[in-house]
BATILO-387632 format. One record per atom (N, C-alpha, C, O, CB): atom name; residue number from 0; x, y, z. Coordinates in pm, 1 decimal. Glycine has a CB too. Layout:
roza a:CA&k:NUM&X:X&Y:Y&Z:Z
...
END
This chain:
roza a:N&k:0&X:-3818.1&Y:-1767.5&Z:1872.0
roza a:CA&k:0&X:-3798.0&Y:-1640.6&Z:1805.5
roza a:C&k:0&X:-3656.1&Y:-1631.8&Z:1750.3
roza a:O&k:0&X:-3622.0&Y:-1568.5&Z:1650.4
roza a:CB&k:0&X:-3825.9&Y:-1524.7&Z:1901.5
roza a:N&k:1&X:-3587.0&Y:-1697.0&Z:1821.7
roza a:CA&k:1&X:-3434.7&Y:-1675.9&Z:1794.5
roza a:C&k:1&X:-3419.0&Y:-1722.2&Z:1647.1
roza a:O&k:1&X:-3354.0&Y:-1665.9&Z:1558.9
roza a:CB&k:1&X:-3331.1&Y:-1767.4&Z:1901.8
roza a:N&k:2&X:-3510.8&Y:-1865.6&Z:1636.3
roza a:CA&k:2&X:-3427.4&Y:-1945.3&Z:1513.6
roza a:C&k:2&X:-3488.7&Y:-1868.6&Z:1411.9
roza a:O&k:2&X:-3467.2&Y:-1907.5&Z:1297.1
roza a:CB&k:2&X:-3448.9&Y:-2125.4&Z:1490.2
roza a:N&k:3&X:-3552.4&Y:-1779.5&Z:1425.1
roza a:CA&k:3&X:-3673.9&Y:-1707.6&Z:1280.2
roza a:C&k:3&X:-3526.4&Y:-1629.6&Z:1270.5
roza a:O&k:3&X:-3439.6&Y:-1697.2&Z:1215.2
roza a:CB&k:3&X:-3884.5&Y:-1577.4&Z:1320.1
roza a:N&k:4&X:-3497.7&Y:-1536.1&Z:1302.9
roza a:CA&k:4&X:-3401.0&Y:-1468.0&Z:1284.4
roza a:C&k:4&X:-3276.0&Y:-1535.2&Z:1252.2
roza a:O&k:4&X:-3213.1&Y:-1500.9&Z:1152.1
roza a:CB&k:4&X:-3393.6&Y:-1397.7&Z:1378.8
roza a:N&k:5&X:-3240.3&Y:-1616.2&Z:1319.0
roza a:CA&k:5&X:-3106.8&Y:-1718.2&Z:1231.6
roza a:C&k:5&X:-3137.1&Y:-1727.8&Z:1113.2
roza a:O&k:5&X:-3070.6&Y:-1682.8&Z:1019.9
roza a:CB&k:5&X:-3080.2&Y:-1878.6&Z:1271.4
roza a:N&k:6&X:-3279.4&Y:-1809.9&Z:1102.3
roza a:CA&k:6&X:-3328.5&Y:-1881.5&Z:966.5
roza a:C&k:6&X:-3286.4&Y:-1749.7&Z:822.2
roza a:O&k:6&X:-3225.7&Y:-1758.2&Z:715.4
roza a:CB&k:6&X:-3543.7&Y:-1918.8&Z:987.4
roza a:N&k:7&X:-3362.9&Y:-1629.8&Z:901.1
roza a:CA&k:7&X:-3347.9&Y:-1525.1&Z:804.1
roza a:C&k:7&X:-3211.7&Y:-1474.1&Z:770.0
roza a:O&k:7&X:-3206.2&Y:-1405.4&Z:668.0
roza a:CB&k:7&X:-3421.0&Y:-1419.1&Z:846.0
roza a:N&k:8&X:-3088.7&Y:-1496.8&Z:842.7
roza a:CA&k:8&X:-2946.3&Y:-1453.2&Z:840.9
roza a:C&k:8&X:-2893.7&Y:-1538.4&Z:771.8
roza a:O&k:8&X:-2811.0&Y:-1498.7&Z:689.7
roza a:CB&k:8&X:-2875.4&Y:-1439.0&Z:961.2
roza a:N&k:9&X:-2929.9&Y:-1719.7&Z:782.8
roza a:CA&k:9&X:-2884.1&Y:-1794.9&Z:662.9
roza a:C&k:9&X:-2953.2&Y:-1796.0&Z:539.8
roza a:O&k:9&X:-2898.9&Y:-1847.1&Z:441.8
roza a:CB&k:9&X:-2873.9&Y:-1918.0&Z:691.9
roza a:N&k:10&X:-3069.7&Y:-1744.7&Z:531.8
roza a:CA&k:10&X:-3155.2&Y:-1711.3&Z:393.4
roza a:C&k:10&X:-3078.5&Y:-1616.2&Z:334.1
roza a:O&k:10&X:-3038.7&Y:-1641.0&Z:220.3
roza a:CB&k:10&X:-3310.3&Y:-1652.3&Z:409.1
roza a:N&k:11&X:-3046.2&Y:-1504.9&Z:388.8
roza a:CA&k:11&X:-2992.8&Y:-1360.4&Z:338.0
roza a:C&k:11&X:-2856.3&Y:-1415.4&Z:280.0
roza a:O&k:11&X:-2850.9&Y:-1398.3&Z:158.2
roza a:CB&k:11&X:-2971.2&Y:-1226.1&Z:472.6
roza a:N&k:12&X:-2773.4&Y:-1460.9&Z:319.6
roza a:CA&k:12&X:-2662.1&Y:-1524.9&Z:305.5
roza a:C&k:12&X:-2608.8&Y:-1624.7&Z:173.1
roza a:O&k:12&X:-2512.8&Y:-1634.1&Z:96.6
roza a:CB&k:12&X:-2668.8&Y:-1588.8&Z:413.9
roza a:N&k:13&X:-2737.9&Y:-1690.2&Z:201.8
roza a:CA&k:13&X:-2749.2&Y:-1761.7&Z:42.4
roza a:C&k:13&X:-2759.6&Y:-1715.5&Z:-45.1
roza a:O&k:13&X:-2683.3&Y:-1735.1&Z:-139.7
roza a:CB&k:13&X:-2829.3&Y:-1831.2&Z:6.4
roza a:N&k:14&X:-2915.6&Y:-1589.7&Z:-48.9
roza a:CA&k:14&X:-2925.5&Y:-1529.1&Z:-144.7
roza a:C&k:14&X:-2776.4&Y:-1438.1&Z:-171.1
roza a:O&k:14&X:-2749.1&Y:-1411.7&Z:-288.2
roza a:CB&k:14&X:-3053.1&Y:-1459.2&Z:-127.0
roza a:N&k:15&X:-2710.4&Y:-1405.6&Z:-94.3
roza a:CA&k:15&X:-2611.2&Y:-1303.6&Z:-155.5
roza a:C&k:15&X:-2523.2&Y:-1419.7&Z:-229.6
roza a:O&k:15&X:-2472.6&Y:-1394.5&Z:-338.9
roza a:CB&k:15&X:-2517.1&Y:-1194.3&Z:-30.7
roza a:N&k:16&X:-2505.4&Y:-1551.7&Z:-165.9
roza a:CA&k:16&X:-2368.0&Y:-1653.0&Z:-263.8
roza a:C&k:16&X:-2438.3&Y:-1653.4&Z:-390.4
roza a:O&k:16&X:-2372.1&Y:-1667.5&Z:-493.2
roza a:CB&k:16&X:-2326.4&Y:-1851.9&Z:-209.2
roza a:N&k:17&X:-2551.5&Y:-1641.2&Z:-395.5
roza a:CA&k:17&X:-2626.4&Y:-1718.5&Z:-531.6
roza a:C&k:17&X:-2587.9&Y:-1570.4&Z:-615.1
roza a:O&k:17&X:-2556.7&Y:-1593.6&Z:-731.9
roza a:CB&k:17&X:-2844.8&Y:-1775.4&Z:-516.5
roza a:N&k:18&X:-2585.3&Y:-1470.4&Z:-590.0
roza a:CA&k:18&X:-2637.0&Y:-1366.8&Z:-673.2
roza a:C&k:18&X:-2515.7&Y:-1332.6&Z:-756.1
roza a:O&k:18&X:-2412.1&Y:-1396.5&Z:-737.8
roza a:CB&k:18&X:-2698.5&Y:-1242.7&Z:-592.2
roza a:N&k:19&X:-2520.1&Y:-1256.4&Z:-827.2
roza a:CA&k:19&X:-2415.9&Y:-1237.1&Z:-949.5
roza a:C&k:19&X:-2277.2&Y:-1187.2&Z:-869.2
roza a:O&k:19&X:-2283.4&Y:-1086.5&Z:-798.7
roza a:CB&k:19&X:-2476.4&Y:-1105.4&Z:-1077.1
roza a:N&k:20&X:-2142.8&Y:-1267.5&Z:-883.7
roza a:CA&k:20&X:-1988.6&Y:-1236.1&Z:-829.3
roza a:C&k:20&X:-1975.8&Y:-1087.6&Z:-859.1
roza a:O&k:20&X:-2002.0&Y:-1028.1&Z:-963.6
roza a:CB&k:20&X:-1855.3&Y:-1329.4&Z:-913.4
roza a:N&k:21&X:-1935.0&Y:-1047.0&Z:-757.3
roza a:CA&k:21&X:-1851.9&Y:-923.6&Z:-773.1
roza a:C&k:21&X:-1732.8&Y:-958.3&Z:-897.7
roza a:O&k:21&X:-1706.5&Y:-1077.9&Z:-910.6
roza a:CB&k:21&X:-1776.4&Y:-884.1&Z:-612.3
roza a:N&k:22&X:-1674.7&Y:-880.2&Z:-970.8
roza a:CA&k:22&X:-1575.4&Y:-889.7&Z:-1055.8
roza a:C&k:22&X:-1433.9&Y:-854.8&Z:-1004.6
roza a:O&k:22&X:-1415.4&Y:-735.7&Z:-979.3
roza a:CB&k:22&X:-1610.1&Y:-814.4&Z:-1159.9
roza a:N&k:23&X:-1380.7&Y:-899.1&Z:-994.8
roza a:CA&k:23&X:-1227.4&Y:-807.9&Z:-913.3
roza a:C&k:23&X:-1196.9&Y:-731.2&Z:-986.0
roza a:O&k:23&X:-1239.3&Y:-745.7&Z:-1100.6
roza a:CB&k:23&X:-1081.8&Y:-877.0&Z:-879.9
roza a:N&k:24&X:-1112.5&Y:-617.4&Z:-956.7
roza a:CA&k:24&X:-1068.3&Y:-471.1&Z:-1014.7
roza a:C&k:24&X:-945.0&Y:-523.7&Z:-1093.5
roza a:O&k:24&X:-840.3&Y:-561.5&Z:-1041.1
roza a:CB&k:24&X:-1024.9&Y:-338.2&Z:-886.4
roza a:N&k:25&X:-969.5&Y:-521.3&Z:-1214.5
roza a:CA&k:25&X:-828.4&Y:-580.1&Z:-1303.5
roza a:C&k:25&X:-753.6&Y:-401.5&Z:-1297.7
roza a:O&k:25&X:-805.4&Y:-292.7&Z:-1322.8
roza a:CB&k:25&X:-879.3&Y:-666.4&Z:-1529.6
roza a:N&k:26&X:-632.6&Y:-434.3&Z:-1259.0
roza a:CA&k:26&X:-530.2&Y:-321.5&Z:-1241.5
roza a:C&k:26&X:-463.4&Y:-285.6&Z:-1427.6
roza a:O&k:26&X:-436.5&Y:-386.1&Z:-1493.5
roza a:CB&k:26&X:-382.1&Y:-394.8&Z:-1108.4
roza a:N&k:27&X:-446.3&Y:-169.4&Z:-1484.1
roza a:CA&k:27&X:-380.8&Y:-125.8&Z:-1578.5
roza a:C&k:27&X:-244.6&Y:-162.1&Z:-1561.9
roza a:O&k:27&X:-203.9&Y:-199.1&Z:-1451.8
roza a:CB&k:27&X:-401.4&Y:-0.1&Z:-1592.7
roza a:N&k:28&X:-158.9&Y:-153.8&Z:-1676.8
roza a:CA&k:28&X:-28.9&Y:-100.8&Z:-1684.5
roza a:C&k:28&X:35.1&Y:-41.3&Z:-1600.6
roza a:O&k:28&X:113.2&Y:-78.3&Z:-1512.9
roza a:CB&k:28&X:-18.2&Y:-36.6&Z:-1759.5
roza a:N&k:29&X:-20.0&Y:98.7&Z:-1647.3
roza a:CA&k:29&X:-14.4&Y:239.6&Z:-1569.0
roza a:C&k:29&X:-65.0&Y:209.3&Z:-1393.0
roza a:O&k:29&X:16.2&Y:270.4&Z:-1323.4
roza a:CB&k:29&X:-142.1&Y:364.9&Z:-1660.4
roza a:N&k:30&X:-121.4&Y:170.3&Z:-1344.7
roza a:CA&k:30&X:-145.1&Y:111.0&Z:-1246.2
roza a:C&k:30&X:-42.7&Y:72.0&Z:-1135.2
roza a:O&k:30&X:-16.0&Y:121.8&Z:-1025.8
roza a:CB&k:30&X:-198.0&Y:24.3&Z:-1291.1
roza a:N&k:31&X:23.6&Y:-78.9&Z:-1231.8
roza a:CA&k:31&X:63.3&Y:-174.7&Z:-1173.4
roza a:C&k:31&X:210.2&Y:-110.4&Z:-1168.4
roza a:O&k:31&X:271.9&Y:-133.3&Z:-1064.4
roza a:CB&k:31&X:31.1&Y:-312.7&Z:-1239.9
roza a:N&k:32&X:280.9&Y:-26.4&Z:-1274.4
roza a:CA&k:32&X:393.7&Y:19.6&Z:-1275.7
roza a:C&k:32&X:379.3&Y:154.1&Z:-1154.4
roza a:O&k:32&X:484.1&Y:202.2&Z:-1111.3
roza a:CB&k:32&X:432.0&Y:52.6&Z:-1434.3
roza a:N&k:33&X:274.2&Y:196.4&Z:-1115.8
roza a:CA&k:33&X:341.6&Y:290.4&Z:-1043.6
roza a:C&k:33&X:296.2&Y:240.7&Z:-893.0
roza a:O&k:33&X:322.5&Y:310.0&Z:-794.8
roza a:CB&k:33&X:301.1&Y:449.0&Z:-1089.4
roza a:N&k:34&X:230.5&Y:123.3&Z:-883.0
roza a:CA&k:34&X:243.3&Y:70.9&Z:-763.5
roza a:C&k:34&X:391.8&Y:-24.0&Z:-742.3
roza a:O&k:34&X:422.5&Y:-55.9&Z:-627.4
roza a:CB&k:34&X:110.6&Y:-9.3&Z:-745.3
roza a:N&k:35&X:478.3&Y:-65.3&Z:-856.5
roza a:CA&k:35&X:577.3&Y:-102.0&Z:-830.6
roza a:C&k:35&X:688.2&Y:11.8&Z:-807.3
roza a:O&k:35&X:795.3&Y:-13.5&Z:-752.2
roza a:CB&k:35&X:595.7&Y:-187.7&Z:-917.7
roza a:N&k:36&X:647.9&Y:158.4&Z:-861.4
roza a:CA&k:36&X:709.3&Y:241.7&Z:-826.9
roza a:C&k:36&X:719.4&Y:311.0&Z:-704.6
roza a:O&k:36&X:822.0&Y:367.0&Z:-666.1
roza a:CB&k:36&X:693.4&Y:293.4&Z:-893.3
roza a:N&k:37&X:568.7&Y:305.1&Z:-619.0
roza a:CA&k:37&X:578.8&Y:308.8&Z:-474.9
roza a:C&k:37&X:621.9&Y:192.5&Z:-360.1
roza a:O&k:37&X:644.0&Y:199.2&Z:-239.1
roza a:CB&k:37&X:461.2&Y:344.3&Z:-447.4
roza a:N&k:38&X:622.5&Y:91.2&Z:-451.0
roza a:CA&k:38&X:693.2&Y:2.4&Z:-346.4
roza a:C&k:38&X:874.8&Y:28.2&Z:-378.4
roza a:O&k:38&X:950.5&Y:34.2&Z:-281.6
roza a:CB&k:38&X:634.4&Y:-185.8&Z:-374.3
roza a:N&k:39&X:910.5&Y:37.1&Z:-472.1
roza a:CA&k:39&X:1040.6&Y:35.0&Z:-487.9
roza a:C&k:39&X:1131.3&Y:166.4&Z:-396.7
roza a:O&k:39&X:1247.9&Y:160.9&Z:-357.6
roza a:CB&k:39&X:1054.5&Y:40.3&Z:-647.0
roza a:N&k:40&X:1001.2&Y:315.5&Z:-376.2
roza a:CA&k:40&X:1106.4&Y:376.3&Z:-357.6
roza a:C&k:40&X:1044.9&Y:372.7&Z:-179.3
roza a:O&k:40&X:1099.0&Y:429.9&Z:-84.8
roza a:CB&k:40&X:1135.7&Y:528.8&Z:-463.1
roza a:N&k:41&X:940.1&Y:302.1&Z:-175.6
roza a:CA&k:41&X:969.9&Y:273.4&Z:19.8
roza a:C&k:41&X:1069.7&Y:150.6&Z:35.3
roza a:O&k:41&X:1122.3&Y:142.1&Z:146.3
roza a:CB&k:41&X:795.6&Y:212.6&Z:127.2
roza a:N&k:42&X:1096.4&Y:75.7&Z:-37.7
roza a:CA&k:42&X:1192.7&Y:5.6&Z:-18.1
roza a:C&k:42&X:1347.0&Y:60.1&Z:41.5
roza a:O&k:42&X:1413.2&Y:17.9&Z:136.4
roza a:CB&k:42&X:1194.5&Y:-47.8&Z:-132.9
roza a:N&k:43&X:1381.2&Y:200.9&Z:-81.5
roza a:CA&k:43&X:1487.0&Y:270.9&Z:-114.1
roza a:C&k:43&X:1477.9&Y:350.9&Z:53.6
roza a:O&k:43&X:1570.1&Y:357.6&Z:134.8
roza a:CB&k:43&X:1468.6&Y:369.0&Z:-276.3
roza a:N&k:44&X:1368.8&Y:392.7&Z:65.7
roza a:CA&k:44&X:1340.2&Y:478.7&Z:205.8
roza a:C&k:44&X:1361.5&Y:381.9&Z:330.5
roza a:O&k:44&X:1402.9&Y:423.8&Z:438.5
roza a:CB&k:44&X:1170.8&Y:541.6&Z:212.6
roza a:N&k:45&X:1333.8&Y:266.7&Z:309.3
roza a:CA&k:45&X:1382.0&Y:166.3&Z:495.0
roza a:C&k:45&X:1499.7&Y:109.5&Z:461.3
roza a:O&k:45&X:1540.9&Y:26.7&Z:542.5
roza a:CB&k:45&X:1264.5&Y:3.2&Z:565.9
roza a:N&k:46&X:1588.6&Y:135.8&Z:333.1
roza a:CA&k:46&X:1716.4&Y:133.9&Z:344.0
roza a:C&k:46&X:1811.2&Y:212.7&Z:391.2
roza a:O&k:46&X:1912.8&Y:178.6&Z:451.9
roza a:CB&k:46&X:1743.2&Y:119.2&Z:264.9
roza a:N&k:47&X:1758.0&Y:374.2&Z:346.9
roza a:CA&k:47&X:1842.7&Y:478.0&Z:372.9
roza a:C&k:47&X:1823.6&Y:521.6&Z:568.8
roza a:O&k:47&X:1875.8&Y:607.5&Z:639.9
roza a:CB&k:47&X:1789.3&Y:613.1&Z:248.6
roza a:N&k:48&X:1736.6&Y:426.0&Z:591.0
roza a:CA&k:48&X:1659.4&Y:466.4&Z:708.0
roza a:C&k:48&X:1808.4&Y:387.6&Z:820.2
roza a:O&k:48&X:1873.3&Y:437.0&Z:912.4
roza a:CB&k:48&X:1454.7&Y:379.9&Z:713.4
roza a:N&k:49&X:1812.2&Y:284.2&Z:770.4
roza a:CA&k:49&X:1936.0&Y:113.0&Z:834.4
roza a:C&k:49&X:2048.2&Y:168.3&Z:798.1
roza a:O&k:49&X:2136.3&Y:117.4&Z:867.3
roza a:CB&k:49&X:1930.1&Y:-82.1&Z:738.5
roza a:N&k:50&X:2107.0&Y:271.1&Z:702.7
roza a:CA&k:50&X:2179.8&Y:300.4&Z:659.8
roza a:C&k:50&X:2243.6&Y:435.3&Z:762.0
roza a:O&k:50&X:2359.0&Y:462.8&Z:794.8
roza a:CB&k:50&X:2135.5&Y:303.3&Z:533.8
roza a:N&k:51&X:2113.1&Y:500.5&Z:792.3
roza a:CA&k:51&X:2197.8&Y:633.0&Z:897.5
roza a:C&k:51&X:2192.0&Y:546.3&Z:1007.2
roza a:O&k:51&X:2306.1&Y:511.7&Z:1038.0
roza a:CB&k:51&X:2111.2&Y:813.0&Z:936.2
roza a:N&k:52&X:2103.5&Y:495.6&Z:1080.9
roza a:CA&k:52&X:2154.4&Y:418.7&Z:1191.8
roza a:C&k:52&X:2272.8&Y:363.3&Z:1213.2
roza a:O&k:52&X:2317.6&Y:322.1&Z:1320.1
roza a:CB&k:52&X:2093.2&Y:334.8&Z:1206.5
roza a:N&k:53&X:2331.5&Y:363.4&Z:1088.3
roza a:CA&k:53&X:2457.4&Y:243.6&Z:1142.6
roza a:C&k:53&X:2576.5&Y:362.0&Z:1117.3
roza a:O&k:53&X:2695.0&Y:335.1&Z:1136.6
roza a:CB&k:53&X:2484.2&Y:55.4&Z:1017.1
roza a:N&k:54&X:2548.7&Y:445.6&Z:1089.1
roza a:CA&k:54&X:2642.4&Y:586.6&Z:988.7
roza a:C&k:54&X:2684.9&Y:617.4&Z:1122.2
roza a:O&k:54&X:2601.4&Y:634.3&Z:1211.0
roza a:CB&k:54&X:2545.0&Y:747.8&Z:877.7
roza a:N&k:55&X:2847.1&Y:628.7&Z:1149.9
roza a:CA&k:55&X:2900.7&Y:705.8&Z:1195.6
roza a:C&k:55&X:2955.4&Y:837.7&Z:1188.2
roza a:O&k:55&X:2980.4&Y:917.7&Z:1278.3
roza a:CB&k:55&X:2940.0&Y:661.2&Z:1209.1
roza a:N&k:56&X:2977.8&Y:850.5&Z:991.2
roza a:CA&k:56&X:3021.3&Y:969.2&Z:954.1
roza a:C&k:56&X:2936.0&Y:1099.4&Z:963.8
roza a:O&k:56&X:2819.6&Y:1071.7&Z:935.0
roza a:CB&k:56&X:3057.3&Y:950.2&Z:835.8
roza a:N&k:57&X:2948.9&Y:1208.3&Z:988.6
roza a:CA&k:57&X:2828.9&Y:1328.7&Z:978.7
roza a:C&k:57&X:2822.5&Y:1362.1&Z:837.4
roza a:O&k:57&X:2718.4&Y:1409.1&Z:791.5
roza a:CB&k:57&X:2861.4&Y:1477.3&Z:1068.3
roza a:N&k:58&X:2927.2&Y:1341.4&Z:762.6
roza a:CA&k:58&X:2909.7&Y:1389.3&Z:579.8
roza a:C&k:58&X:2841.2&Y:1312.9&Z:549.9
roza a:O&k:58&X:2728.7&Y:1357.8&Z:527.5
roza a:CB&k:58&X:3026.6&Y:1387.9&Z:465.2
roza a:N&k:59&X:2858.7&Y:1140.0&Z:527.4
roza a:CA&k:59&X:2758.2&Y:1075.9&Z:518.8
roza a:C&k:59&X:2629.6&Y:1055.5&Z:608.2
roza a:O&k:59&X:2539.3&Y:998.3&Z:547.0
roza a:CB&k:59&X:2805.0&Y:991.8&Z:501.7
roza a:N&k:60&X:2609.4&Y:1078.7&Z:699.0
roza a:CA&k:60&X:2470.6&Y:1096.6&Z:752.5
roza a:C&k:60&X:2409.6&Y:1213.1&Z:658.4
roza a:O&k:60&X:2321.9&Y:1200.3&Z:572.9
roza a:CB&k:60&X:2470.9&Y:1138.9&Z:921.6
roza a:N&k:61&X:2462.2&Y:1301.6&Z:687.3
roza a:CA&k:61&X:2360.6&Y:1461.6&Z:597.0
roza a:C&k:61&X:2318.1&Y:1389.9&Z:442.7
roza a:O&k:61&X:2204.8&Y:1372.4&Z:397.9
roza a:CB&k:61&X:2507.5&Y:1660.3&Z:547.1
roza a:N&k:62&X:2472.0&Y:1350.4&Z:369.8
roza a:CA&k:62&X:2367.1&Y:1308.3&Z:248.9
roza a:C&k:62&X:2284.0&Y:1171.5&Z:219.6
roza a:O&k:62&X:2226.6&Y:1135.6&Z:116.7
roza a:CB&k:62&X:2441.7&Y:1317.7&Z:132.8
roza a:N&k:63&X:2298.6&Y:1103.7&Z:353.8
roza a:CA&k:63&X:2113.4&Y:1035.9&Z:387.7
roza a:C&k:63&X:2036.2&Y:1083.1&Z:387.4
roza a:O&k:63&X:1949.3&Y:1052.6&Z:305.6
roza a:CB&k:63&X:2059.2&Y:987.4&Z:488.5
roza a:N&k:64&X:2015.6&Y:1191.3&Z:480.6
roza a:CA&k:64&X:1922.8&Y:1298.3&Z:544.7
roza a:C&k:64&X:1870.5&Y:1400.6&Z:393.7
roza a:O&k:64&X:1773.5&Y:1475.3&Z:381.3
roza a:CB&k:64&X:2030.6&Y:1404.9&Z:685.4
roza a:N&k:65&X:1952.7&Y:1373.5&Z:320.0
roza a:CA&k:65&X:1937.9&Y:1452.6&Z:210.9
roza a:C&k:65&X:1874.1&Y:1342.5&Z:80.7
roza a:O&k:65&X:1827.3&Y:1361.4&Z:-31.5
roza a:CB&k:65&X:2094.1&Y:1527.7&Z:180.4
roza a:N&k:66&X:1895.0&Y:1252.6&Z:144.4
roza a:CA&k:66&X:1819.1&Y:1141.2&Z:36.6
roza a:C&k:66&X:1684.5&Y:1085.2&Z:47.7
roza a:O&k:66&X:1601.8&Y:1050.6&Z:-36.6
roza a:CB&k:66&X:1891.1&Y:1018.8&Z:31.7
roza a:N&k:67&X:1686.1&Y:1086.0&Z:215.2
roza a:CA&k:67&X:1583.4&Y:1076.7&Z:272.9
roza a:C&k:67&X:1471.1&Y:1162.5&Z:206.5
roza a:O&k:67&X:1381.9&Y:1126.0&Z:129.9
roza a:CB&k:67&X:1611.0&Y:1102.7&Z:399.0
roza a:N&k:68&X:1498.4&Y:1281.5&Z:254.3
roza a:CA&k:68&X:1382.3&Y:1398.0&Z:185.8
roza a:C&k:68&X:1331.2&Y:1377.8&Z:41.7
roza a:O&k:68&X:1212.5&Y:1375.1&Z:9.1
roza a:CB&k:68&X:1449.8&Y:1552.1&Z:176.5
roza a:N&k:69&X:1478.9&Y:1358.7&Z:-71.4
roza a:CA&k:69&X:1445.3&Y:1318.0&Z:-177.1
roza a:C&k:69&X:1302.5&Y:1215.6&Z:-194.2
roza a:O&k:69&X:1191.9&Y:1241.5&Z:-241.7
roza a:CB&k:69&X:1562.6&Y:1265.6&Z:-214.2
roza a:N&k:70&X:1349.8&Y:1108.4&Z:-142.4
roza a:CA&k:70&X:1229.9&Y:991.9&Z:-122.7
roza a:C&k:70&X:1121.5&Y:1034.3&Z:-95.1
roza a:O&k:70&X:1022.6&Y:1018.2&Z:-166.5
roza a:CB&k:70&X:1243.9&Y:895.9&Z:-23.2
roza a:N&k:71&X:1123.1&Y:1105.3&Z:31.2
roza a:CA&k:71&X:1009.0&Y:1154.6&Z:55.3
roza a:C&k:71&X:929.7&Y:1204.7&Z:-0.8
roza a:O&k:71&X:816.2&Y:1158.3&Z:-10.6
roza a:CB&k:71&X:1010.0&Y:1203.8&Z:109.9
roza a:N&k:72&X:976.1&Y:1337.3&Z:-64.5
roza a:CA&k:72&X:930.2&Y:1393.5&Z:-158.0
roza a:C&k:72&X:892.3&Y:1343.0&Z:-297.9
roza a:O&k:72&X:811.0&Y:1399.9&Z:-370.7
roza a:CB&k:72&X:997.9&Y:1469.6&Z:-161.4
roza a:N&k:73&X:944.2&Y:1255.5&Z:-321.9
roza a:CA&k:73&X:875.0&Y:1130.8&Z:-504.5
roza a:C&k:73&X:746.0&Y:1047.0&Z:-378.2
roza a:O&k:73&X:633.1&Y:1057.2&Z:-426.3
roza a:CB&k:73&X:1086.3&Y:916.9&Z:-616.6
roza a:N&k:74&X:745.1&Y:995.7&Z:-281.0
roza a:CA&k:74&X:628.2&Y:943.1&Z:-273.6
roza a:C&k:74&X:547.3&Y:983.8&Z:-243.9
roza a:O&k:74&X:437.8&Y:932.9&Z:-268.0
roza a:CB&k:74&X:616.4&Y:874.4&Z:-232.8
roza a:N&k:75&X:563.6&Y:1109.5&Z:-168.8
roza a:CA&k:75&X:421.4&Y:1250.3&Z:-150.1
roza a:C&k:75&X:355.9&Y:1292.3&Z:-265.3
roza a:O&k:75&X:234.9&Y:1314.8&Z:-265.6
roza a:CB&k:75&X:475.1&Y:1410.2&Z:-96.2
roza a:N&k:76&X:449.5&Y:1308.3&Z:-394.7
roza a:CA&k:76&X:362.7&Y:1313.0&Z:-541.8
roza a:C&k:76&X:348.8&Y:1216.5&Z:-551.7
roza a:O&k:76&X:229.1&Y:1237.2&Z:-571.6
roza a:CB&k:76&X:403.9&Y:1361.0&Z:-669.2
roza a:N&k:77&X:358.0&Y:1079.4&Z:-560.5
roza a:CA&k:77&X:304.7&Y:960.4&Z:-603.3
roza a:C&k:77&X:155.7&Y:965.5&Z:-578.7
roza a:O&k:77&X:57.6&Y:964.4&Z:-653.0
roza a:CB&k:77&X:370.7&Y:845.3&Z:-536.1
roza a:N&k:78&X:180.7&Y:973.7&Z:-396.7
roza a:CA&k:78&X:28.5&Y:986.7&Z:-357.0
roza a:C&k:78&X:-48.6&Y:1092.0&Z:-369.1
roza a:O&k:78&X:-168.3&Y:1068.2&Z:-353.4
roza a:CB&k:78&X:9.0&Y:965.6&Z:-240.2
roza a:N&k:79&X:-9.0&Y:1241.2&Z:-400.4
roza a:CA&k:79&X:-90.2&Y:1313.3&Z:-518.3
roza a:C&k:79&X:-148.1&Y:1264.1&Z:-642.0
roza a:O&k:79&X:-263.3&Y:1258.3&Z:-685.0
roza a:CB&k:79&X:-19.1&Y:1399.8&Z:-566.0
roza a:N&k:80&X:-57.8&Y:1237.3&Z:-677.3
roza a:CA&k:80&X:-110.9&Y:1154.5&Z:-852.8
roza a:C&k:80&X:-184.0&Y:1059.5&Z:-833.3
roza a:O&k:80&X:-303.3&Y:1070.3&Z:-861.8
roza a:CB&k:80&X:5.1&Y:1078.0&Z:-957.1
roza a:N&k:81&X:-117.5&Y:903.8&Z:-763.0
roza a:CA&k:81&X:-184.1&Y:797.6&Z:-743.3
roza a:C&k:81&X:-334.4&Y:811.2&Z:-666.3
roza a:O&k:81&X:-402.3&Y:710.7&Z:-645.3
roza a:CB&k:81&X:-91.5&Y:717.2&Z:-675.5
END
């Protein structure tokens, strides 16, 4: 009984290699630029992140803390829009 059911899991299997390829999702312009735009500004964000850690000053910490949010706030609309 077992191998009927194998038999049928490598039948099913074939039939799916044989059958027409999925197409991959070709990405736009518009796309590809604002996925380089969300990587660029999490980039900008685990910098400012290494940057207060090491900050001794409190003026410069706040305007991390103040850059931080900035960031934050462009990739929260990103992922609205996007």
């Amino acid at each position: 009984m077992a191998r009927g059911w194998e038999s049928k899991s490598v039948e099913a299997q074939i039939e799916e290699s044989t059958s027409e390829p999925v197409k991959p999702h070709v990405l736009s312009a518009q796309e590809i630029q604002l996925q380089r735009r969300k990587a660029d500004l999490m980039l900008s964000r685990q910098r400012v992140l290494q940057q207060m850690q090491l900050s001794s000053s409190e003026r410069y910490s706040e305007i991390l803390r103040q850059t931080l949010r900035d960031l934050d706030a462009q990739i929260a609309a990103l992922r609205r829009d996007g």
